[in-house]
Structure formats: C-alpha cells, structure tokens
N, C-alpha and C positions, 0 to 999 in steps of 0.2 A: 503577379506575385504568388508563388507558391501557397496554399494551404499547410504543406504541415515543413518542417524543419527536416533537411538531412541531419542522419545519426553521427554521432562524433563519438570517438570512442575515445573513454578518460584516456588521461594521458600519463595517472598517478600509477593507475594498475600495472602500465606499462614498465614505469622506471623501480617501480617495489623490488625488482631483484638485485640491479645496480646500485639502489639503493642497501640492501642488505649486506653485497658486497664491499662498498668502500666503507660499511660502516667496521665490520670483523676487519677490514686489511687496519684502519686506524686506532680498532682494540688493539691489535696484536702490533701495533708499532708502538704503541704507547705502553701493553706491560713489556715488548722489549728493554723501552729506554728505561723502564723502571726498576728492572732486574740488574741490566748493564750499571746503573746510577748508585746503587746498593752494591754491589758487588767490587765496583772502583772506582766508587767515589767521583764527588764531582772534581778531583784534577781534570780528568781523562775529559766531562761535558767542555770542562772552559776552555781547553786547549784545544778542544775540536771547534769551536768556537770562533776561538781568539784565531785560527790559522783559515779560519774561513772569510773572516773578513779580512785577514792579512790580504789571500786571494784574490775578492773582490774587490777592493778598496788600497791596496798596497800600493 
C-alpha cells in the first residue's frame, strides 16, 4: 500500500464558472418574466400556460 495519497484536484474550483454562468442566465430569465409580467399582465402568463398543457396533456 502506498505511503502517501495521489493528488485529486477539487472538483468545486472546477465548476465555479458553470456555476456562475447558469446562475446570471436564471437572473436574467427571471427579471425577464418579471418585466414581461408587469408590463402585460398576467393574461398573457396564464394563457401561455393554460395552451401548454393544452399541448401536453390535450
């Protein structure tokens, strides 16, 4: 048996950019719907909605 341990490199440091990345794409998806929501109302959310599960579930 080995004396000392091979090196493993974190795997946190790694993803710290990916991570940074989907976090700003889910900002900016979220003050989208927030501006789009304010601006017209939720008709426009429920009936994008309502015609999605029409879609899937029709």
């Amino acid at each position: 048996m080995p004396e000392t341990l091979p090196e493993i490199a974190p795997k946190a440091a790694s993803a710290a950019p990916v991570i940074v990345v989907f976090g700003a794409f889910v900002a900016l998806a979220l003050a989208g719907s927030v501006l789009l929501w304010a601006h017209y109302g939720t008709t426009v959310f429920f009936e994008t909605i309502r015609a999605g599960f029409a879609a899937c579930f029709g």
